[in-house]
Structures are given as structure tokens and as C-alpha cells.
C-alpha positions in Angstrom: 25.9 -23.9 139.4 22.1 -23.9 139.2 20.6 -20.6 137.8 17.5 -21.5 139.3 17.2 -22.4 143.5 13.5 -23.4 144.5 12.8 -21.5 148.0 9.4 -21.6 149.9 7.0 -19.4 149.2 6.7 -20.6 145.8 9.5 -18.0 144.3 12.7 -18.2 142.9 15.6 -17.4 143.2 17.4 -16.6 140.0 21.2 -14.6 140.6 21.0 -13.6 143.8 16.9 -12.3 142.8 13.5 -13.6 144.0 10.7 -13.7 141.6 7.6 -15.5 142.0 7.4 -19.0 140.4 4.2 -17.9 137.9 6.8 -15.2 136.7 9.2 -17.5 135.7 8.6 -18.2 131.7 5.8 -16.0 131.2 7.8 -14.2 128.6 8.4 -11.1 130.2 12.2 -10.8 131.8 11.6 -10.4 135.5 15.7 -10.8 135.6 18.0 -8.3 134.1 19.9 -11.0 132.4 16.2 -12.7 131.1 17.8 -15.7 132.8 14.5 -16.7 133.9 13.1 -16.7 130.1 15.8 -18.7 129.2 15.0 -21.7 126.7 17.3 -24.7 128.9 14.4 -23.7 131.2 11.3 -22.7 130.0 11.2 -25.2 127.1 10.7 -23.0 123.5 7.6 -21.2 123.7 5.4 -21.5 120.6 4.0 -18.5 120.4 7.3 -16.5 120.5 8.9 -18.3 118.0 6.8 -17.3 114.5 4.2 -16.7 116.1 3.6 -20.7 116.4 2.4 -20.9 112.9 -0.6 -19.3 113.5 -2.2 -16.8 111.0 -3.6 -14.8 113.7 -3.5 -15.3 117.0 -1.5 -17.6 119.3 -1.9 -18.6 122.8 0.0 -20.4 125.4 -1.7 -22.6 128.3 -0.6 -23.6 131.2 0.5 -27.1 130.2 2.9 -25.9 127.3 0.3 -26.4 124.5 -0.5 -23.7 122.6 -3.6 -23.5 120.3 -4.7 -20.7 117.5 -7.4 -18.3 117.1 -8.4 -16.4 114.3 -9.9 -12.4 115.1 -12.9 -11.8 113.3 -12.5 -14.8 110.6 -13.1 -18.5 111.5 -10.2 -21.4 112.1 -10.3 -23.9 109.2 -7.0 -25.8 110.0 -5.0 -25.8 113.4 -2.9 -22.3 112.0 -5.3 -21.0 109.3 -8.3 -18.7 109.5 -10.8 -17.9 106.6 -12.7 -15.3 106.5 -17.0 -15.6 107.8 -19.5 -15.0 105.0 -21.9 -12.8 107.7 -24.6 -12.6 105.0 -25.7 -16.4 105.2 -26.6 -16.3 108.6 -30.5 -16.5 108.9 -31.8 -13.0 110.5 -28.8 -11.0 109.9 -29.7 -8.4 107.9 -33.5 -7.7 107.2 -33.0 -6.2 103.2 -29.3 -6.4 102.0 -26.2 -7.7 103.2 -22.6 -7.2 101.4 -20.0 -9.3 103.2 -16.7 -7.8 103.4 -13.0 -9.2 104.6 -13.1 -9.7 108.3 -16.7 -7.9 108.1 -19.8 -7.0 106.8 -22.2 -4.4 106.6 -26.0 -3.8 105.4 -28.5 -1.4 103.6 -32.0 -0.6 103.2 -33.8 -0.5 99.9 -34.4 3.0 98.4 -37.0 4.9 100.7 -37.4 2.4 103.2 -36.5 2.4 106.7 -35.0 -0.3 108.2 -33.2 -1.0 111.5 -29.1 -1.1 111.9 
């Protein structure tokens, strides 16, 4: 018996339930059972699975692909991030810059003013 029966309207049905079709393999269980998260159907999805190798962040498109980002750091390999040295970019900081994991911050010389 098929879990899965295609009806119009773009839903399915899925034991004896109707979701719609873009709530099938969304990782969310729209079924009780999770049948339509199941694996024989949806493929395995990347980013649930170790979080598809990525260091930081993982995302799924539409076509099954997935692809890493890195949050606050920059993405030196398809999985790795490395942290963004702030204090080399031209402009930044008008006096003194200290770069800091995931970060930075920067400071005025004694008695002078300066913007943040």
C-alpha cells in the first residue's frame, strides 16, 4: 500500500490525512506518525543529519542541495568558517581597532573624542 496518494489541489494524502504537498519533507511532522518525514520519501536531508557538516549554519534549497553559512565569521571551505579580522578593513575604525572572535570593537586615544 502507498503511504503517500497524490490528490488535486496539490496536497496529500498521507493515512487517511491531507497535507499540502510544500508540507511534505519540510522537517516538521505534519502526520502523527512523521510518515510524511519519512527518509524512503523525502531522500535524507542534510541538514538534519550532523548538521550536514557544516560548522555553523546549514541550509536546505528547494532542489535537495544544501549549502553552508557561517554567522558572523567568513566560509573558507564548503563546511568551515574562520573568523573576519574587522580591523583590516579600510575606514573601520578612525583611532584603534582590537578584533575579537566573531567581533570587534574600537577606542579613542586618551582625551580625544571620536565617533562609535
Amino acid at each position: 500500500m502507498e503511504l503517500h496518494k497524490r490528490l488535486s489541489g496539490g496536497t496529500e494524502e498521507t493515512g487517511g490525512k491531507c497535507i499540502q504537498k510544500q508540507c511534505m519533507c519540510d522537517g516538521i511532522n505534519g502526520c502523527s506518525s512523521g510518515e510524511d518525514e519519512l527518509v524512503q520519501l523525502c531522500g535524507i536531508v542534510e541538514c538534519r543529519e550532523k548538521n550536514g557538516g557544516c560548522e555553523h549554519l546549514c541550509f536546505k534549497t528547494q532542489k535537495l542541495y544544501y549549502f553552508c553559512q557561517c554567522q558572523w565569521y567568513r566560509l573558507i571551505t564548503k563546511f568551515n568558517c574562520e573568523n573576519i579580522d574587522e580591523c583590516v578593513l579600510p575606514g573601520l575604525c578612525s583611532q584603534y581597532c582590537t578584533n575579537t572572535t566573531g567581533s570587534f570593537h574600537f577606542s579613542c586615544q586618551p582625551g580625544c573624542c571620536c565617533d562609535s
